[in-house]
OpenMM code with the backbone's topology and positions (N, CA, C; nanometers):
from openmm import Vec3, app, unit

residues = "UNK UNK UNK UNK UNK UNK UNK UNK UNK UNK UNK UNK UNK UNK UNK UNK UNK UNK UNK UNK UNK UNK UNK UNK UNK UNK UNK UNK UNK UNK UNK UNK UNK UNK UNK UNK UNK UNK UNK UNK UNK UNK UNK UNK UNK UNK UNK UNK UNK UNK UNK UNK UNK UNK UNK UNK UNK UNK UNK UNK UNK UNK UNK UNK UNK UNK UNK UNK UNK UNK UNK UNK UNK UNK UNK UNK UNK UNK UNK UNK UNK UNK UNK UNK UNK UNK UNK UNK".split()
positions = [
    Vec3(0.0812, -0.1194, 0.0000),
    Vec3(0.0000, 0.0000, 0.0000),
    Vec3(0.0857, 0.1259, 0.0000),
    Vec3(0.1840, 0.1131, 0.0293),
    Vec3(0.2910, 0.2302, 0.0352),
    Vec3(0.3099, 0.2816, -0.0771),
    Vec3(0.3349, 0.1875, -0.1712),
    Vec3(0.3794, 0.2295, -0.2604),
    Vec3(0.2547, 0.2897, -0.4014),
    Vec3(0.1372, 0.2415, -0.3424),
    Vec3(0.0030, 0.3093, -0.4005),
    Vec3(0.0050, 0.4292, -0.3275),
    Vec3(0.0510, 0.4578, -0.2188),
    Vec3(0.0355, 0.5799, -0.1449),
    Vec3(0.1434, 0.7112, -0.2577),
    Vec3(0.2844, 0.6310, -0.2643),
    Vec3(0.4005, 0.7281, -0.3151),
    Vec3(0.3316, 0.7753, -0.4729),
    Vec3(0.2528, 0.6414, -0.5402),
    Vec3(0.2176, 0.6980, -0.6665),
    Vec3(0.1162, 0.7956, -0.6783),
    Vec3(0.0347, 0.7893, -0.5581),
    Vec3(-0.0788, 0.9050, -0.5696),
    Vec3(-0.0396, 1.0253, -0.5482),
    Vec3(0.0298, 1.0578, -0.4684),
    Vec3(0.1682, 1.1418, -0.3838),
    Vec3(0.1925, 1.2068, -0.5742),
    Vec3(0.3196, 1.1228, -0.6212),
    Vec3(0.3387, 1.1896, -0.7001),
    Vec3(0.2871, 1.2402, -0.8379),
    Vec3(0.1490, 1.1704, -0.8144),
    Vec3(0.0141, 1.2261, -0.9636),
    Vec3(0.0251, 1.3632, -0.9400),
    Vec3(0.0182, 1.3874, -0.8142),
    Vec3(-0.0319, 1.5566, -0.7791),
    Vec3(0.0343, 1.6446, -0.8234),
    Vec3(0.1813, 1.6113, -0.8360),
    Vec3(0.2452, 1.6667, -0.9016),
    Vec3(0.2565, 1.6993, -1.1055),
    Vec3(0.1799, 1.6519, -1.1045),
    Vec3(0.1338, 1.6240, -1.2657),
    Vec3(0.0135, 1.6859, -1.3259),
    Vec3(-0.0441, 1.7621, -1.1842),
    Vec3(-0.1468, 1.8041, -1.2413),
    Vec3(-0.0817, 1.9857, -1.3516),
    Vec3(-0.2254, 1.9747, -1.4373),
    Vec3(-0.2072, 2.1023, -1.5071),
    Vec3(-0.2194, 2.2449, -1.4503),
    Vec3(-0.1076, 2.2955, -1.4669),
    Vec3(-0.1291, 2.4344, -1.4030),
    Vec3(-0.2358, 2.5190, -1.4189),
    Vec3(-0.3412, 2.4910, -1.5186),
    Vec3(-0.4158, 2.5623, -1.5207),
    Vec3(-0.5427, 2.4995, -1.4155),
    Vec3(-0.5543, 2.3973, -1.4045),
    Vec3(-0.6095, 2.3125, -1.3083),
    Vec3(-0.5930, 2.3503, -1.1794),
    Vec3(-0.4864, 2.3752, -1.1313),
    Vec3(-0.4306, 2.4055, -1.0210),
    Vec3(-0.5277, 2.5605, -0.9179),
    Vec3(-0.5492, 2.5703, -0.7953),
    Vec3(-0.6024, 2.6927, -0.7681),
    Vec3(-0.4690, 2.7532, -0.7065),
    Vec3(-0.5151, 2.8661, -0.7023),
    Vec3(-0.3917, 3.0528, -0.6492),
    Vec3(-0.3060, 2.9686, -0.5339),
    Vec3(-0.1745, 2.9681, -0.5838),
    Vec3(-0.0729, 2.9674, -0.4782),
    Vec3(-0.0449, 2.7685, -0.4274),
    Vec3(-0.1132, 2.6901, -0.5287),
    Vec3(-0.1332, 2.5686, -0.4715),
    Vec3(-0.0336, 2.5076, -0.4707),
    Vec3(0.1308, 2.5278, -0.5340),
    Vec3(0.1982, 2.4628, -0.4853),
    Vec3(0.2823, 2.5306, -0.3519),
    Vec3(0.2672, 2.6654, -0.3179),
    Vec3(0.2904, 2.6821, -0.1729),
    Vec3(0.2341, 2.6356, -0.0679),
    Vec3(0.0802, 2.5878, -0.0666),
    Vec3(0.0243, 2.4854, -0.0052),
    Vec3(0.0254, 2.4025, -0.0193),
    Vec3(0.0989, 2.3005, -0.0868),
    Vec3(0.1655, 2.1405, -0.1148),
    Vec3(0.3033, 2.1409, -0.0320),
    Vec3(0.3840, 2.2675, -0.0757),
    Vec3(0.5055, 2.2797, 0.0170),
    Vec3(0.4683, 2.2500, 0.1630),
    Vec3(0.3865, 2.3325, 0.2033),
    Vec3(0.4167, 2.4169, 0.3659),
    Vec3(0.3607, 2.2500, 0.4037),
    Vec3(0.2090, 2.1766, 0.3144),
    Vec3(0.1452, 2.0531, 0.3826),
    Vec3(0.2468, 1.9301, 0.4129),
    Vec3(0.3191, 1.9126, 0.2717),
    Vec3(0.4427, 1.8348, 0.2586),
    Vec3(0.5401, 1.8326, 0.3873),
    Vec3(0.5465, 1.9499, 0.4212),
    Vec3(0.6646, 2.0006, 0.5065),
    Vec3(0.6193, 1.9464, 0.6489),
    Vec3(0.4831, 1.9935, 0.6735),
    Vec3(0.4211, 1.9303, 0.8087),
    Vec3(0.4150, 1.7990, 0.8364),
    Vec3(0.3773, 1.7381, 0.6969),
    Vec3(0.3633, 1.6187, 0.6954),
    Vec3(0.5008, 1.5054, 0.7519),
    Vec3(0.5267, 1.5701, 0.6877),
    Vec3(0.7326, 1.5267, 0.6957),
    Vec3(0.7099, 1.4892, 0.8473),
    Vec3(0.7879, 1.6394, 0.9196),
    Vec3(0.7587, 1.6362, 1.0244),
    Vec3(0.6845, 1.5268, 1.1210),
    Vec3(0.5299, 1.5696, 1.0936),
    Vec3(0.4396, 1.4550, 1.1729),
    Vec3(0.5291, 1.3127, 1.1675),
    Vec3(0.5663, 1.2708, 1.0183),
    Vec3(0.5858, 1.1259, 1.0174),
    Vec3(0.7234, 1.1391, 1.1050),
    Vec3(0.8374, 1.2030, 1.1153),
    Vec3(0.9531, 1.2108, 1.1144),
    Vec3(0.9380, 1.1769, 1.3338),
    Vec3(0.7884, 1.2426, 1.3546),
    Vec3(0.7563, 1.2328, 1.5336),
    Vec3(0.6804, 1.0795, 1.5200),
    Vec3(0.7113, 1.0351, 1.4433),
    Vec3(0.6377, 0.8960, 1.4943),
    Vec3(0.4921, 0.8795, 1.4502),
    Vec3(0.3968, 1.0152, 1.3866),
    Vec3(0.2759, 0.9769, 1.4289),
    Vec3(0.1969, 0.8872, 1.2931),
    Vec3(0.1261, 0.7903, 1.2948),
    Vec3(0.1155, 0.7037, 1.2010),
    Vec3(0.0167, 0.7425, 1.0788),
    Vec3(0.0498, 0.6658, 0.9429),
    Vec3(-0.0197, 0.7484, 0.8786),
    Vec3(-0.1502, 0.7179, 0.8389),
    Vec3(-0.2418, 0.6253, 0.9336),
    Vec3(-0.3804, 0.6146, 0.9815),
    Vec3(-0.4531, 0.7591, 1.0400),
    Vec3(-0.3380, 0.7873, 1.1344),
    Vec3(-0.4229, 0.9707, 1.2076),
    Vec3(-0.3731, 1.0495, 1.1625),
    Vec3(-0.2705, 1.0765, 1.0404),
    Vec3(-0.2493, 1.1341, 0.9619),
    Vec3(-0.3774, 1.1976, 0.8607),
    Vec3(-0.3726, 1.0634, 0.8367),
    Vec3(-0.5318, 1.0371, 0.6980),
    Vec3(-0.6174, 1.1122, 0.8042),
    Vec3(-0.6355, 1.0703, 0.9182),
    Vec3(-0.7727, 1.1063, 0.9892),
    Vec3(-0.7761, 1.2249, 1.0248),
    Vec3(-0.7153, 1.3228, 1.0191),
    Vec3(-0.6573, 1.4589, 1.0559),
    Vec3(-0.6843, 1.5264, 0.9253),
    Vec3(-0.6265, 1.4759, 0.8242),
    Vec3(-0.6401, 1.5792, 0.6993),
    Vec3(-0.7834, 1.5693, 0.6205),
    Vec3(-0.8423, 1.4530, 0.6333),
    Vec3(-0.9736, 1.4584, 0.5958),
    Vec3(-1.0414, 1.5179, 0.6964),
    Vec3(-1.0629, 1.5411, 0.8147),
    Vec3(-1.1761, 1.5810, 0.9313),
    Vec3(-1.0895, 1.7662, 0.8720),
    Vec3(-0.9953, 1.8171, 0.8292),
    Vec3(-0.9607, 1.9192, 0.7956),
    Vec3(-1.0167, 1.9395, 0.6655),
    Vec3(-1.0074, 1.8950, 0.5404),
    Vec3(-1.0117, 1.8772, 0.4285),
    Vec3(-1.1794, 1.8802, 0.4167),
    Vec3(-1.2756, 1.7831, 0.4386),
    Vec3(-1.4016, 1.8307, 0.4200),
    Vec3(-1.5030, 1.9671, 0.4503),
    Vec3(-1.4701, 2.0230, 0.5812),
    Vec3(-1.5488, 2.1544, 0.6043),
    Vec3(-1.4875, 2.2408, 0.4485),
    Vec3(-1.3682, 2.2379, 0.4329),
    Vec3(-1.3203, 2.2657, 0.3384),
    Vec3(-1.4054, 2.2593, 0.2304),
    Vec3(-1.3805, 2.1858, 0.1436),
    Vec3(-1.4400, 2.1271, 0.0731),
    Vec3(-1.5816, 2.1883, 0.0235),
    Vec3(-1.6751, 2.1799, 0.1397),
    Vec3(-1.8092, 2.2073, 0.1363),
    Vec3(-1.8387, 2.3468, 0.1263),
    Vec3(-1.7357, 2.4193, 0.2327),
    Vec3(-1.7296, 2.6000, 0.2078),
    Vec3(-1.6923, 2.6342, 0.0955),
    Vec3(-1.6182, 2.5688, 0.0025),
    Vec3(-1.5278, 2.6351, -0.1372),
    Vec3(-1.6281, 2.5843, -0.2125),
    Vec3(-1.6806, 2.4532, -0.2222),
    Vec3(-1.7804, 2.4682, -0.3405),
    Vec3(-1.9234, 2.3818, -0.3161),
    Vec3(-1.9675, 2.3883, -0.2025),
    Vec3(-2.0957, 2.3935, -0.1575),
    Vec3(-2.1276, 2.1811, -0.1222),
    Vec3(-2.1992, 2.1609, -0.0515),
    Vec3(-2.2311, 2.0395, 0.0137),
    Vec3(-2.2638, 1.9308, -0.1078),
    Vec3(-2.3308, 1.9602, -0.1957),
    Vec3(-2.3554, 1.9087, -0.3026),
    Vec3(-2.2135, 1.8432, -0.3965),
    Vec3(-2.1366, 1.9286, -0.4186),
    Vec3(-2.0841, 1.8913, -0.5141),
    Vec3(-1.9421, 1.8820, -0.4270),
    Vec3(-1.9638, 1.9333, -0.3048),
    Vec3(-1.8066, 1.8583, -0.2249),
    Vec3(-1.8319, 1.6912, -0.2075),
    Vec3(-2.0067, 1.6447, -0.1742),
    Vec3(-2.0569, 1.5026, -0.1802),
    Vec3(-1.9743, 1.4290, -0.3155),
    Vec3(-2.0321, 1.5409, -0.4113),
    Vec3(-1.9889, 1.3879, -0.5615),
    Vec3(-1.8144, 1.4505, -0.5655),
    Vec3(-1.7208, 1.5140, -0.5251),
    Vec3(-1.6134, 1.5328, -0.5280),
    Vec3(-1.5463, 1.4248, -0.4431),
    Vec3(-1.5872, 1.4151, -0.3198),
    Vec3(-1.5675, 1.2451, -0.2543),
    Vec3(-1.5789, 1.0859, -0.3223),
    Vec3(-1.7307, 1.0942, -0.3290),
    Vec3(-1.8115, 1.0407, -0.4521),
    Vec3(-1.6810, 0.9446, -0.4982),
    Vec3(-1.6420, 1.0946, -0.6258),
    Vec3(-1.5640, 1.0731, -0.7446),
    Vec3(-1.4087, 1.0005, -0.6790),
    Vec3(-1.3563, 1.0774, -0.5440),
    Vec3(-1.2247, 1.0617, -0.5210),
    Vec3(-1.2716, 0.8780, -0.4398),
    Vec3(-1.4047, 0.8745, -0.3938),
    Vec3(-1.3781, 0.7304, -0.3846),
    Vec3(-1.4026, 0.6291, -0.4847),
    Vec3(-1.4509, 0.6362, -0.5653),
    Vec3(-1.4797, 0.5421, -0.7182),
    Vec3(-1.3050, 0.5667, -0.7172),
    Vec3(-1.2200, 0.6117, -0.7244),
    Vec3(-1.0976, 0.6041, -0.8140),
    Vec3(-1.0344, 0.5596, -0.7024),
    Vec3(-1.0040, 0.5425, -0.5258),
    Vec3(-0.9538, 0.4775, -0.4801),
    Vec3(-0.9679, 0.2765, -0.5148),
    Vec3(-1.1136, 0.2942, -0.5008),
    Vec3(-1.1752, 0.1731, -0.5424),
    Vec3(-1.0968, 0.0829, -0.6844),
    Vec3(-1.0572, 0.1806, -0.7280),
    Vec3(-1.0469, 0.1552, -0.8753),
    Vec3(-0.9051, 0.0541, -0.8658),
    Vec3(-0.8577, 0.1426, -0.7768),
    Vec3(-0.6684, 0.1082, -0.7585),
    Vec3(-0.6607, 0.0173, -0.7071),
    Vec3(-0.7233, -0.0355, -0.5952),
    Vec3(-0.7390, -0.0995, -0.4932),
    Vec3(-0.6872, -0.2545, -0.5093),
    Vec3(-0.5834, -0.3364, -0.5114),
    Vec3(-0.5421, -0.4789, -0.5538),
    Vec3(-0.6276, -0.5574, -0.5115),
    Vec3(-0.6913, -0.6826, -0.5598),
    Vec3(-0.7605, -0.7769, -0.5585),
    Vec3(-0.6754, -0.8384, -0.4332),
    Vec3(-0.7719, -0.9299, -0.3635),
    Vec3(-0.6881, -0.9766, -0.2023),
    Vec3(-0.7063, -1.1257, -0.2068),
    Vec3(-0.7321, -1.1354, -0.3422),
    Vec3(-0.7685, -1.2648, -0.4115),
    Vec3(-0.6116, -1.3529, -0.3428),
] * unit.nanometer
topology = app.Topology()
chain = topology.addChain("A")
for resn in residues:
    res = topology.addResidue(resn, chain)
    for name in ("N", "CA", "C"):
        topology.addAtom(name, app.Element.getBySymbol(name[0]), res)
């Protein structure tokens, strides 16, 4: 799973600049940077995840309304799903 983690990690970096909103790779830096950190204190990256989503949704819903932050999840979970290895 790590290494599904590093490839999603580095899609983001691929996105199109015009895609991109005001200033978003200074907020990839500064998140990156925290992130570091957090992992670098030990803390695991289960309450990691659980920290940036319980941050990430109010988000979400204020920038472009409850509706379409829903199918923006929605969408970002159909494509986890997608990746996801058979446990076959």
């Amino acid at each position: 799973m790590r290494r599904l983690r590093d490839a999603m990690l580095e899609a983001s970096d691929d996105l199109a600049l015009a895609q991109r909103p005001p200033r978003f790779e200074e907020a990839q830096a500064l998140m990156r940077s925290t992130l570091a950190r957090a992992e670098a204190a030990g803390i695991p990256d289960v309450t990691l995840a659980a920290v940036l989503i319980i941050e990430a949704i109010p988000r979400l819903a204020s920038s472009y309304g409850p509706d379409h932050a829903a199918r923006i999840l929605a969408m970002f979970a159909g494509c986890l799903e997608a990746s996801i290895p058979s446990r076959q």
